[in-house]
C-alpha positions as a Markdown table, in Angstrom:
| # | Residue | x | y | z |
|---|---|---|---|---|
| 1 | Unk | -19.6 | 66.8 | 170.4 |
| 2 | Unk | -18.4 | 64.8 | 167.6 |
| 3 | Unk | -17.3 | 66.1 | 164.1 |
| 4 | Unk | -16.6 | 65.0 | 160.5 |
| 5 | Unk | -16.4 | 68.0 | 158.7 |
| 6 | Unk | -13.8 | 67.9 | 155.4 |
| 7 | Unk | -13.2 | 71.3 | 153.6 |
| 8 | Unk | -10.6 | 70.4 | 150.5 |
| 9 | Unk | -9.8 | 71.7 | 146.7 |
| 10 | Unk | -9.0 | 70.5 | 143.9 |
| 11 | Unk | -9.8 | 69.4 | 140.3 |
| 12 | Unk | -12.6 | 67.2 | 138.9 |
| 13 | Unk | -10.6 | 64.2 | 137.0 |
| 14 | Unk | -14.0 | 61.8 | 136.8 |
| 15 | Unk | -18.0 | 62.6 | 137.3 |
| 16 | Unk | -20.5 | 60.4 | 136.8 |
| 17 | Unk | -23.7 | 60.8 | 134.9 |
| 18 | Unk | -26.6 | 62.1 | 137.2 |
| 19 | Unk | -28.4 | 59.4 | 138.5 |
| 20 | Unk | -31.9 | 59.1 | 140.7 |
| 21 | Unk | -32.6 | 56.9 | 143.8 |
| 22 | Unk | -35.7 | 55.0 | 144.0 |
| 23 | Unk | -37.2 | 57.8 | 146.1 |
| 24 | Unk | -36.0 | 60.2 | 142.9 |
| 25 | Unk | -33.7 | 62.3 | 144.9 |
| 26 | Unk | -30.6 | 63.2 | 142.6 |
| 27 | Unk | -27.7 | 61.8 | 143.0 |
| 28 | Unk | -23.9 | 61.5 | 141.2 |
| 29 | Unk | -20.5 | 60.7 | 142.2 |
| 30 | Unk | -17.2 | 61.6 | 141.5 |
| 31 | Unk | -13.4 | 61.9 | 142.0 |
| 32 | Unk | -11.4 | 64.9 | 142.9 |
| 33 | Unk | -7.7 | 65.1 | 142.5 |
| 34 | Unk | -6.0 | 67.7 | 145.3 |
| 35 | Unk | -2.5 | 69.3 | 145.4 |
| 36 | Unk | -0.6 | 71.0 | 147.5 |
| 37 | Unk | 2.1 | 72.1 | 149.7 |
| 38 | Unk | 1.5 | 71.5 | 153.7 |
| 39 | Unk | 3.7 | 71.9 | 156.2 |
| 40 | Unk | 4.1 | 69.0 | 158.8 |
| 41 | Unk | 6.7 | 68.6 | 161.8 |
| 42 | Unk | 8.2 | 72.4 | 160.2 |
| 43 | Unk | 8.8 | 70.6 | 156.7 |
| 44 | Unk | 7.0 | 71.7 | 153.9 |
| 45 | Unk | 5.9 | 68.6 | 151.8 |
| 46 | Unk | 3.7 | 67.9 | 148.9 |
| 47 | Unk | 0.2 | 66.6 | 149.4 |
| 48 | Unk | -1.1 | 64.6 | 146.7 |
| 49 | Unk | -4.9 | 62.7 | 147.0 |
| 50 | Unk | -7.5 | 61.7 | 144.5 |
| 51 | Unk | -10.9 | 61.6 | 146.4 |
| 52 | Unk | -14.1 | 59.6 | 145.7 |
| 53 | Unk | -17.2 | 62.1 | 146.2 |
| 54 | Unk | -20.7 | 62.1 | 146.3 |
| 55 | Unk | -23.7 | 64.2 | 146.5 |
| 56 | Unk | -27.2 | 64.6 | 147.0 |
| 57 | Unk | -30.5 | 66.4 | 146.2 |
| 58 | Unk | -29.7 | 70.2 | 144.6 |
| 59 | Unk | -25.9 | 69.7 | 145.4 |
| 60 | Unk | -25.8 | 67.0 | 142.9 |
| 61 | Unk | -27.5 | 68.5 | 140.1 |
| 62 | Unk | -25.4 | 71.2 | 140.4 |
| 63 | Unk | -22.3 | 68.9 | 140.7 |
| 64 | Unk | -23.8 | 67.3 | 136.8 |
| 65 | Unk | -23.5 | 70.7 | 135.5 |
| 66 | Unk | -19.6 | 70.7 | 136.3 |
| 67 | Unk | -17.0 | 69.1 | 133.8 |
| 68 | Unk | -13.7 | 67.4 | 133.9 |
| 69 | Unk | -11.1 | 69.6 | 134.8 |
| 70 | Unk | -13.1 | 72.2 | 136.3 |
| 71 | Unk | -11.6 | 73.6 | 140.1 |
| 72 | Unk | -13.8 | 73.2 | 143.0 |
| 73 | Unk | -13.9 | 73.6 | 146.8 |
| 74 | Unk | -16.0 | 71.1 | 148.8 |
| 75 | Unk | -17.2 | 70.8 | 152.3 |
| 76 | Unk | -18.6 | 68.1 | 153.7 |
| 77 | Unk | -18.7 | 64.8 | 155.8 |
| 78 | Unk | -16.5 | 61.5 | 155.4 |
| 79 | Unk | -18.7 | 58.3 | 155.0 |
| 80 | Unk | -17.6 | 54.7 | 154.4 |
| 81 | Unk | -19.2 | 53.7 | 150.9 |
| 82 | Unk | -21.6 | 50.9 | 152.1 |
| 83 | Unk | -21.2 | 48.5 | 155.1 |
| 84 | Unk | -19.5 | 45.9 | 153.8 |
| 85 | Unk | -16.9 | 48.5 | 152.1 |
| 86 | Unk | -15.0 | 50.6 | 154.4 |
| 87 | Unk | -13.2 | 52.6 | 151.4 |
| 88 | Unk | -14.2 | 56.5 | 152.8 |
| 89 | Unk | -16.1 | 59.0 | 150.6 |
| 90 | Unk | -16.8 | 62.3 | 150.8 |
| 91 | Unk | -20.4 | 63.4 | 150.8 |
| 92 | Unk | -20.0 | 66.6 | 149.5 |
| 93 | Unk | -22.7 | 69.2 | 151.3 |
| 94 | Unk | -21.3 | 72.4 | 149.4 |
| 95 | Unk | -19.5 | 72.8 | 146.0 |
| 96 | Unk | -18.0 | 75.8 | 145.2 |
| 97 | Unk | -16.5 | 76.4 | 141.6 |
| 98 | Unk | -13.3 | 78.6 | 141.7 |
């Protein structure tokens, strides 16, 4: 069974103004900034990441009523952005403000 599931934190440091697709299914995009302390190889280390994001349908109009600088925990599935760029994204599939 294969899997692509991506759980992370962090902080909203861009969003995008909701947008529609031509079949008028909501969508908006994003970058996350994450930090935080992981311990690899029994060495603690900083992690630091900005992600890009993206979501769909009732996930993204609740992503548009977020702002800057607001914490949130995603879940969902890493994508590359279109087929001609392999730069991954994560389509987010659950947003959770905390």
């Amino acid at each position: 069974m294969e899997c692509n599931r991506t759980v992370i934190s962090g902080e909203i440091v861009r969003l995008n103004v909701l947008r529609y697709t031509p079949a008028g299914i909501p969508v908006i995009d994003g970058v996350v900034k994450h930090y935080s302390n992981q311990q690899e190889a029994k060495i603690q280390r900083q992690v630091y990441c900005e992600l890009s994001v993206v979501a769909f349908g009732e996930t993204a109009t609740a992503m548009a009523g977020l702002s800057i600088g607001d914490n949130i925990r995603i879940t969902g599935f890493l994508s590359r952005k279109s087929q001609t760029n392999p730069q991954l994204v994560l389509h987010i599939s659950q947003i959770i403000q905390i």
